[in-house]
C-alpha beads as a LAMMPS data file, in Angstrom:
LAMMPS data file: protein, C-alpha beads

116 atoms
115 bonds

1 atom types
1 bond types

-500.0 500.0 xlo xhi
-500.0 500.0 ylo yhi
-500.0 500.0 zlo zhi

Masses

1 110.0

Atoms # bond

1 1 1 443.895 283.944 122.624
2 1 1 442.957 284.506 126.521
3 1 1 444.672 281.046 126.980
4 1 1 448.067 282.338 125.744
5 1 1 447.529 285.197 127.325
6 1 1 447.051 283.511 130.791
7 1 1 450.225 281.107 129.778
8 1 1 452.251 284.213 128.858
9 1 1 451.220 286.254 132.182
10 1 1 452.109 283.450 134.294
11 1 1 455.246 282.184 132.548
12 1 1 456.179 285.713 132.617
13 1 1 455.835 286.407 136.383
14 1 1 459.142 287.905 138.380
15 1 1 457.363 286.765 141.139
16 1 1 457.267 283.366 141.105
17 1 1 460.567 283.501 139.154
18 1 1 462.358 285.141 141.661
19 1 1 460.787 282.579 144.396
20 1 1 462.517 279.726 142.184
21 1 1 465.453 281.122 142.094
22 1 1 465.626 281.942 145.851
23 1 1 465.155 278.336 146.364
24 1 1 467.756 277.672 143.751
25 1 1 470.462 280.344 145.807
26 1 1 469.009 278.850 149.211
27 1 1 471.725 276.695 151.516
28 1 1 469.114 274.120 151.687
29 1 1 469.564 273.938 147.140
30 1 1 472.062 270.527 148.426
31 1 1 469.405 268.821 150.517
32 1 1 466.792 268.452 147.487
33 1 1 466.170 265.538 145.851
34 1 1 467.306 265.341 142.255
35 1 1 463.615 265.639 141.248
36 1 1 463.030 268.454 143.394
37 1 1 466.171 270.087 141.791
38 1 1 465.085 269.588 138.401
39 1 1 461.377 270.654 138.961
40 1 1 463.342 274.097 139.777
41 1 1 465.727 273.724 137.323
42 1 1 462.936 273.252 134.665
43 1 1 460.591 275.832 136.174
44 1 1 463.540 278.633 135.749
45 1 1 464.193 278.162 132.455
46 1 1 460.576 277.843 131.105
47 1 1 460.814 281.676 132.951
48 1 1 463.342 282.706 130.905
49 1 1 462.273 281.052 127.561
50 1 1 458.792 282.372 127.969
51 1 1 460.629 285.938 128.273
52 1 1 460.472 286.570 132.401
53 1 1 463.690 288.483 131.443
54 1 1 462.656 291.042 129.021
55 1 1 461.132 294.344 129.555
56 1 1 458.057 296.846 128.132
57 1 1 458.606 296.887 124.316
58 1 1 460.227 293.323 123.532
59 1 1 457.814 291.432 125.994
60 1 1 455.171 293.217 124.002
61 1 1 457.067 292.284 120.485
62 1 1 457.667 288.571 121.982
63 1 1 453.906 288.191 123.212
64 1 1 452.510 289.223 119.864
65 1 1 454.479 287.179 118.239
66 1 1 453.485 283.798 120.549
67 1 1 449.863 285.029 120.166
68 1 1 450.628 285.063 116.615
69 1 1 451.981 281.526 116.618
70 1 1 449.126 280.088 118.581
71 1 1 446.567 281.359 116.156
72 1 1 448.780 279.807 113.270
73 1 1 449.206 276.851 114.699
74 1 1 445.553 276.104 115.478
75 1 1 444.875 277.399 111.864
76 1 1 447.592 274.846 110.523
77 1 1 445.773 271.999 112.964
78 1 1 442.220 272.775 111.052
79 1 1 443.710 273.048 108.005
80 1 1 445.556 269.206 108.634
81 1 1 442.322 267.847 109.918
82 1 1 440.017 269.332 107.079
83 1 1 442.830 267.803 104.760
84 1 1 442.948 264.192 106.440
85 1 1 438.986 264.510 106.291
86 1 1 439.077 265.056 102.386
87 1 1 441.384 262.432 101.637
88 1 1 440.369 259.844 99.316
89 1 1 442.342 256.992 98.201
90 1 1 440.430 255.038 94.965
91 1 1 441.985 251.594 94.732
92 1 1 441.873 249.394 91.772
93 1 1 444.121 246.714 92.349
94 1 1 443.804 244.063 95.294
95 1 1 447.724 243.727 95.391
96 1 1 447.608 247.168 97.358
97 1 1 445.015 245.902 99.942
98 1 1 446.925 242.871 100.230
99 1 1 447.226 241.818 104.066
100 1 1 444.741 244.066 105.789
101 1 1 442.736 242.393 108.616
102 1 1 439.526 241.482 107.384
103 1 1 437.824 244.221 109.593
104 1 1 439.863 246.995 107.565
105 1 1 438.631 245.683 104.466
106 1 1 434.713 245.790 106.178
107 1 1 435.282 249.004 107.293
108 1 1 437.324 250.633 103.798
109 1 1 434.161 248.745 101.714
110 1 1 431.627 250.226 104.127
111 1 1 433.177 253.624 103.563
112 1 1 433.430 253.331 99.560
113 1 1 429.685 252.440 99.397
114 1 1 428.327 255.072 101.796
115 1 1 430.309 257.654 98.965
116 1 1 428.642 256.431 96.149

Bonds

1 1 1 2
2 1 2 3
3 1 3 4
4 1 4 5
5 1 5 6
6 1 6 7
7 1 7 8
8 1 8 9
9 1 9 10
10 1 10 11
11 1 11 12
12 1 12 13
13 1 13 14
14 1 14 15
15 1 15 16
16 1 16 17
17 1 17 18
18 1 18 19
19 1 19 20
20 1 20 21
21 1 21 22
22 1 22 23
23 1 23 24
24 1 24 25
25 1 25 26
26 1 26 27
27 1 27 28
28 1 28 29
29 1 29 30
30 1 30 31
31 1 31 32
32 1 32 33
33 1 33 34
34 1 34 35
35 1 35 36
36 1 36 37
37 1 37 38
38 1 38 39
39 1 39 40
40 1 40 41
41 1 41 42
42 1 42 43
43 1 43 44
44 1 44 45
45 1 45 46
46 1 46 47
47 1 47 48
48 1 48 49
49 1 49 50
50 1 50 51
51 1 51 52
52 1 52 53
53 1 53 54
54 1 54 55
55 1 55 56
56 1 56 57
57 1 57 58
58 1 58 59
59 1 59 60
60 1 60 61
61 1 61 62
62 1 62 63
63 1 63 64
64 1 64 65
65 1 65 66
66 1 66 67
67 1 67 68
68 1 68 69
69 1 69 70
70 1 70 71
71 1 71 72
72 1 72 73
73 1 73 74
74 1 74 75
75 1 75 76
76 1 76 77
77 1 77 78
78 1 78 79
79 1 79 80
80 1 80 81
81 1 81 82
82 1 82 83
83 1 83 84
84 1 84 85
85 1 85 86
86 1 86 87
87 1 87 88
88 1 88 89
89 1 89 90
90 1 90 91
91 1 91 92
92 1 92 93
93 1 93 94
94 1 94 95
95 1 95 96
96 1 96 97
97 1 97 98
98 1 98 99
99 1 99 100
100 1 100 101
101 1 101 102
102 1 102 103
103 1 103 104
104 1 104 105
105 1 105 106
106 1 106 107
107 1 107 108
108 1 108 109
109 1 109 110
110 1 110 111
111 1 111 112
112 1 112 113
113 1 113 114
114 1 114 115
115 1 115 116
């Protein structure tokens, strides 16, 4: 949570936003380098898609809701982990192991015994 907030609070700042931007309006925007130009470019409109442009109530709507999607997305991540963890796959035929490298096969028979 403190690391989205930190993201949010810094994606969010006019300051630096308006010091891109300056350099963006600048005569000296034509002597960049491409790179330079697209470092700028890219830096403005992470601003604006992390919501530099909006004000009191729907900056505090929009960084609820990213807080909100953080903490679901590291939920989902546990949840896909704990899952893959779990997974068991009991196999009967030797058609369907057909091909592995012999160390897969050490490694999926050292497995199978150490759950029985």
């Amino acid at each position: 949570a403190e690391k989205v907030k930190f993201q949010l609070r810094l994606g969010q700042s006019k300051p630096l936003y308006n010091a891109f931007k300056a350099i963006q309006d600048s005569p000296d925007w034509k002597t960049l380098s491409d790179a330079r130009k697209r470092i700028v470019e890219n830096q403005i409109k992470e601003a604006v898609l992390n919501g530099v442009s909006l004000d009191g109530d729907k900056r505090e709507q929009f960084n609820k809701i990213e807080q909100e999607l953080e903490r679901l997305s590291e939920k989902f991540g546990e949840n896909v982990l704990d899952a893959t963890k779990k997974f068991e796959k009991l196999i009967t035929d030797k058609k369907e192991i057909d091909g592995l490298p012999a160390t897969a096969l050490g490694l999926a028979a050292q497995s199978a015994v150490s759950k029985v």
